[in-house]
N, C-alpha and C positions, 0 to 999 in steps of 0.2 A: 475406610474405617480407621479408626485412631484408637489406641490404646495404652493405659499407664500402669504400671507393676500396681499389683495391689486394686485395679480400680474395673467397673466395668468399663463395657467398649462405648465407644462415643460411634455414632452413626450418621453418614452424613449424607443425604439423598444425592443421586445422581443429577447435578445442575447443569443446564444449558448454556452457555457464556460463561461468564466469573464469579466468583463466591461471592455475597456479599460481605463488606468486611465488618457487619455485626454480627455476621456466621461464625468469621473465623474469632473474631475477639470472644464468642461464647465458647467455641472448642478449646482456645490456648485457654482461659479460666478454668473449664471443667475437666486440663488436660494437665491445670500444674502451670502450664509455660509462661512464659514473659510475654507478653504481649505488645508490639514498638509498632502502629499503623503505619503503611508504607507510605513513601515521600515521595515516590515518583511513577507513577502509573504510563501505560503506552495508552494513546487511544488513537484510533485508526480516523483519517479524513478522508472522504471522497473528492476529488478536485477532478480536472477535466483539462483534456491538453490539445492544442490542435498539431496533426501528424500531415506529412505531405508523403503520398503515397506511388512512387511509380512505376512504370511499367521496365520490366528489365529486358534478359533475355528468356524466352521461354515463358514457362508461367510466371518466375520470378516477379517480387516488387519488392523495391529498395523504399526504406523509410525513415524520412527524416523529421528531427521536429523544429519549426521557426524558432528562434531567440538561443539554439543550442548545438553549434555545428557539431559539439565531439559526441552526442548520442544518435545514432543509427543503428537500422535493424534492417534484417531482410526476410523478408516470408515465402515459403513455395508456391502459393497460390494464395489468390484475394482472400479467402476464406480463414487463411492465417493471420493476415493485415492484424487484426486488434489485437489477437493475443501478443505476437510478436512486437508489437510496441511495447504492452505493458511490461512484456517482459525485458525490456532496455531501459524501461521506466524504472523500473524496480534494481536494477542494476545500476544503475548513476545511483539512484539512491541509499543504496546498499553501499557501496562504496566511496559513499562522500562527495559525487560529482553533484553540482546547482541541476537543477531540474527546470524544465523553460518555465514560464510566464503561465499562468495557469489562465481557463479563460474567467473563472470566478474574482481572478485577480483585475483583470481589464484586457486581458488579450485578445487583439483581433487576429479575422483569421487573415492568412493572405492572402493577395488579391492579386498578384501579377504571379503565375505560375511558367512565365514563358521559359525558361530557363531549367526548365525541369524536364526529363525524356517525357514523352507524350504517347499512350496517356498517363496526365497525371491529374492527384485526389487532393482531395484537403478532406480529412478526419476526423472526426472528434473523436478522444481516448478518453475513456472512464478509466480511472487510477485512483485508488486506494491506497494510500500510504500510514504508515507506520508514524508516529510524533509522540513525543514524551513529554509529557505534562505535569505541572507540580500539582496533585493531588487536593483538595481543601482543607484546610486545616477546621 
């Protein structure tokens, strides 16, 4: 709820995702305010990553992704695997580090895992990331 000395309240239904912004452009009008539409919006991309996934000790699996030696993760059990990447996904990304080769970009996946403890996976990782977009004028 919004409200301006002197005026009644402006009321804005409970929205699911983001305001629209001819919502908001009606409230800053009937609220007095300046109105300046934003210039730069975030909007979320789904991409897709392939992870090589192995066996450690114990339940343990260590997880790397091709095209990006310094991102690694490890999970207590298989059943960790995906989260556990995204969340190393989101950490390069968070912090500035390149992100591998996506597969919607052309990435293949590996094909010679010899060199890996055994057993080892090749993954695909659903990742959602965060991009900042200019807005349409």
């Amino acid at each position: 709820m919004f409200t301006k000395p002197g005026r009644d309240y402006i009321s804005v239904p409970n929205l699911r995702g983001g305001m629209p912004s001819g919502t908001l452009r009606s409230i800053a009008r009937v609220a007095g305010w300046a109105w300046s539409p934003p210039t730069v919006k975030e909007r979320k991309t789904l991409a897709h990553y392939y992870a090589i996934a192995e066996r450690g000790d114990g339940r343990t699996w260590w997880i790397t992704f091709p095209g990006r030696d310094g991102i690694v993760s490890a999970a207590d059990g298989a059943g960790q695997i995906v989260f556990q990447a995204q969340d190393a996904l989101a950490s390069a990304a968070m912090y500035g580090g390149r992100l591998p080769p996506a597969i919607e970009d052309g990435a293949k996946p590996p094909a010679d895992l010899s060199e890996f403890e055994q057993p080892a996976i090749v993954m695909v990782i659903p990742f959602e990331h965060t991009t900042e977009a200019k807005a349409a004028a």
